[in-house]
C-alpha positions as a Markdown table, in Angstrom:
| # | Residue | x | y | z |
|---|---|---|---|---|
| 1 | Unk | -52.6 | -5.1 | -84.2 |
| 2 | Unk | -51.6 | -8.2 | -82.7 |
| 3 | Unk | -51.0 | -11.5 | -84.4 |
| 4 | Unk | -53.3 | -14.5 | -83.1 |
| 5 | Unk | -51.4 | -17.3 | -84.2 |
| 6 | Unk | -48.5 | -16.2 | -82.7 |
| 7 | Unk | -49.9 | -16.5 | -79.1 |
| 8 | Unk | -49.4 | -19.3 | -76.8 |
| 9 | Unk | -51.4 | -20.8 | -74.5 |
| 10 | Unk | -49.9 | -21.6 | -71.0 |
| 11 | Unk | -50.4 | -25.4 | -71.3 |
| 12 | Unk | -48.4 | -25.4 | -74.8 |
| 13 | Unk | -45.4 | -24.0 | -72.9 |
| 14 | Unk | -42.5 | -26.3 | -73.4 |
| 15 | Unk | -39.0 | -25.9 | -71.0 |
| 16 | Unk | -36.7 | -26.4 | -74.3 |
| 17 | Unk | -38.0 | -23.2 | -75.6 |
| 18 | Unk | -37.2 | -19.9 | -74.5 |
| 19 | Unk | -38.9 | -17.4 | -76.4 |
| 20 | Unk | -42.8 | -17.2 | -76.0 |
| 21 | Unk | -45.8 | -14.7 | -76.9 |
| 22 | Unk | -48.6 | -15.2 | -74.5 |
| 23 | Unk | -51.5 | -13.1 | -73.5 |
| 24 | Unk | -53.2 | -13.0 | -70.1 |
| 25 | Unk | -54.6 | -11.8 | -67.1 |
| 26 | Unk | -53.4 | -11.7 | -63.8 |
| 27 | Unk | -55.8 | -13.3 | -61.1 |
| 28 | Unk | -54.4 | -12.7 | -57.9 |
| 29 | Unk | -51.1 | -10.6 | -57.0 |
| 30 | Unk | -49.0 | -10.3 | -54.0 |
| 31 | Unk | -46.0 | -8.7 | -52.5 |
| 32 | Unk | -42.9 | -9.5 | -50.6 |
| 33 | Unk | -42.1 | -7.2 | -48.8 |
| 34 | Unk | -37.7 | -6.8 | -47.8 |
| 35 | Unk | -37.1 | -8.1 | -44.7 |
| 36 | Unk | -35.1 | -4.8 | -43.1 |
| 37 | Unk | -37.1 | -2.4 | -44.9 |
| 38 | Unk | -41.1 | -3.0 | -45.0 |
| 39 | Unk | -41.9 | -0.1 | -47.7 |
| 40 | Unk | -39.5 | -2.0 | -50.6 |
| 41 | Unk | -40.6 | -4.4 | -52.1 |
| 42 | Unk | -38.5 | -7.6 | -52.9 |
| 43 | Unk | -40.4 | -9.7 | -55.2 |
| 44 | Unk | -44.2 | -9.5 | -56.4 |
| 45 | Unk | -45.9 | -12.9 | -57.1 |
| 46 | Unk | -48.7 | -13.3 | -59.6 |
| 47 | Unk | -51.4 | -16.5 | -60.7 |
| 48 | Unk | -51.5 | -15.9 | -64.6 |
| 49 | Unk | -54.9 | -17.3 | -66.3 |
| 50 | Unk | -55.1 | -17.9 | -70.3 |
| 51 | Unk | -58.1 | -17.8 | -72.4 |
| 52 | Unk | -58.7 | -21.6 | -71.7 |
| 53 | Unk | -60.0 | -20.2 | -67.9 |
| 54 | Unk | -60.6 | -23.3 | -66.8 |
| 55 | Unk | -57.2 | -25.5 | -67.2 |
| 56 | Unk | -54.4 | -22.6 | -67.5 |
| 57 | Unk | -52.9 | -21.4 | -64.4 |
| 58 | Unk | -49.3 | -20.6 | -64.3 |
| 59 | Unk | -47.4 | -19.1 | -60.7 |
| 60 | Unk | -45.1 | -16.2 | -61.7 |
| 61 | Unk | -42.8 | -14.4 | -60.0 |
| 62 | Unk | -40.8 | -10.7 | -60.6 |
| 63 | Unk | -38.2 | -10.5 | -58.3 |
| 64 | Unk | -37.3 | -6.3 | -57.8 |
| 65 | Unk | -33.8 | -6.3 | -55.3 |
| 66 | Unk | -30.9 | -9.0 | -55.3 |
């Protein structure tokens, strides 16, 4: 069961804080692909939309190799 008020909503994000719970769905995904290898993967970016669907967009990025 997950705890409502603990949620926070992309536009509430603040940089002095390091520690969120938020809940969304990922709009659009893409891969970047290593540059001597094309089958790896090397980082996969993602557009991250709240429930406010109209004002919270957030670019993130999961980076796979160093």
């Amino acid at each position: 069961m997950e705890n409502v008020d603990r949620i926070t909503l992309l536009n509430d994000i603040d940089v002095l804080t390091t520690n969120y719970t938020i809940k969304v769905k990922i709009v659009s995904l893409w891969r970047k692909k290593m540059r001597d290898n094309e089958r790896e993967t090397y980082r996969i970016d993602m557009i991250l939309m709240d429930e406010k669907q109209n004002s919270s967009f957030l670019h993130a990025q999961a980076i796979f190799k160093i």
